[in-house]
Structures are given as C-alpha cells and as structure tokens.
C-alpha positions in Angstrom: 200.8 74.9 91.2 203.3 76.2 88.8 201.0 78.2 87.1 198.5 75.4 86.5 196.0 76.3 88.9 196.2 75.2 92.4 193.7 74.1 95.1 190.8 76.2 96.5 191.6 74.3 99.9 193.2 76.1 102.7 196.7 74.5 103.7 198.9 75.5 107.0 202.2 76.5 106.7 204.4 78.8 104.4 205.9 78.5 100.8 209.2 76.6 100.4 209.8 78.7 97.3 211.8 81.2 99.1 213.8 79.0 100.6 214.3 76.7 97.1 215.5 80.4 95.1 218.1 80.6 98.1 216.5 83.3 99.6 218.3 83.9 103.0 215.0 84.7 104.9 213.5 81.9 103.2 216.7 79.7 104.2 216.7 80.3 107.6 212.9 79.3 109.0 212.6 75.6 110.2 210.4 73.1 108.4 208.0 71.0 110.3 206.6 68.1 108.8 205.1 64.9 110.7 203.7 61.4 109.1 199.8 60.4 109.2 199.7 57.5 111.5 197.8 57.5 114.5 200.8 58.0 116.3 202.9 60.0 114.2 206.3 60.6 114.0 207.4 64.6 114.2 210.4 66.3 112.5 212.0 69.6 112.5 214.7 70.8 110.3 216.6 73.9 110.0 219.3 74.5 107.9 222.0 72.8 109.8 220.2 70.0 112.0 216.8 67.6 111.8 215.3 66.6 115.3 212.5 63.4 115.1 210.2 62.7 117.7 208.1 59.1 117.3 205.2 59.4 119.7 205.0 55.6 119.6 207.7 55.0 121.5 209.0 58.2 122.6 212.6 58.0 121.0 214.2 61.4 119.8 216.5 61.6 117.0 219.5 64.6 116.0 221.4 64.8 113.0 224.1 67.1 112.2 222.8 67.7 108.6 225.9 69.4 107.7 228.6 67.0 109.1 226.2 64.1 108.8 224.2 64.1 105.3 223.8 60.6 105.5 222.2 60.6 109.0 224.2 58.1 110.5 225.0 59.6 114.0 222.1 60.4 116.3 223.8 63.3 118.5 220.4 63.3 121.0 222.5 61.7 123.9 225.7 63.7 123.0 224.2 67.0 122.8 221.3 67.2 125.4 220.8 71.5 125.8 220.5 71.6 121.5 217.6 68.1 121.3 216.1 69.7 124.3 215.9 73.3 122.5 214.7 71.0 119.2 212.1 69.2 121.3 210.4 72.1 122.7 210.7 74.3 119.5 209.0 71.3 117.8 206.3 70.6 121.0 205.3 73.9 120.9 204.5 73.8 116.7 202.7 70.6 117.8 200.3 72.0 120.1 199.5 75.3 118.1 199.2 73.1 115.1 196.1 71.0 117.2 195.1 74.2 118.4 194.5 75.6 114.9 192.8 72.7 113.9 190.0 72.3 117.2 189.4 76.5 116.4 189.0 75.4 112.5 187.3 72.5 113.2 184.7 74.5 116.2 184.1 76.8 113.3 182.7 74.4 110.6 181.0 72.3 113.3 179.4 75.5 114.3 178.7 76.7 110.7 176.9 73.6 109.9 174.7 73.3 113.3 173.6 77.5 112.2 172.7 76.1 108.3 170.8 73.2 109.5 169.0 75.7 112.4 167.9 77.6 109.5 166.3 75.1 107.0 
C-alpha cells in the first residue's frame, strides 16, 4: 500500500483511488460495504445517497448525503421508488458477493481434497 508493498491475498472489489483523485468515472460507481457480525448490516453509497439494510431486524435506512451530511433524516418512508431501487441494487451485490465466495470457496475445498488424493 502506497508503495510499501501490499498483500499477496486476493481482495473483492475495486480501487477507491480513482474516485479519491476526483476522477469522474471513479466518482460515479457506488461503494458497498457491510459489517462482520453474524447478521450484518449492509450499505450502499453513491455520490449523492447511502441506503442501510440491518438483517437483524430488517430496517432500511436513506440519507440524502448532499442535503443531509449529518444523516439526520431517514427519507426510506418518504421516498419509496429510490430505497426500493437502493434495496435491490444493493440485494443483488449481496447475492453475487456469496456467490463469489461458495465458487472461491468450492475451488480451494476441491484443491485441497485433489493434494491430499495425491499424497
């Protein structure tokens, strides 16, 4: 990282950098993020709004990030066609995401079972 070296483990995602340097692409994409609990909490934010979905309880948050820095005023109830546009943009990075991880994870399970086979 920053020209120190970095990690030889493979990550998901893309770089922020763009998007830090102002880079209008870069600017533009969405970034997903969600906590490590057992039942996590989801977020996706663009440049104007941030949409949280707590699998614990189910509750769904909107912010106006522009108008609403502070995140004071959850607009979910207010604007319904935008959080339902959020939820499924941010459903459908959830399921790829598992996806990813059960192909990734089927791969090293079978890797291993081939190594042991051989020895």
């Amino acid at each position: 990282m920053l020209g120190r070296g970095g990690s030889r483990g493979q990550f998901q995602g893309r770089s922020l950098l763009g998007a830090l340097a102002g880079d209008e692409d870069g600017a533009r994409r969405a970034v997903l993020s969600r906590t490590v609990w057992d039942r996590p909490r989801y977020s996706r934010r663009d440049e104007q709004y941030k949409f949280i979905y707590d699998t614990r309880t189910g509750e769904e948050e909107l912010y106006d990030l522009a108008s609403d820095p502070g995140e004071r005023t959850n607009l979910a109830s207010r604007d319904p066609l935008r959080a339902a546009w959020a939820r499924e943009s941010l459903h459908h990075w959830i399921v790829y995401s598992h996806w990813q991880r059960s192909i990734g994870f089927c791969q090293a399970r079978s890797f291993r079972s081939a190594k042991t086979a051989r020895a």
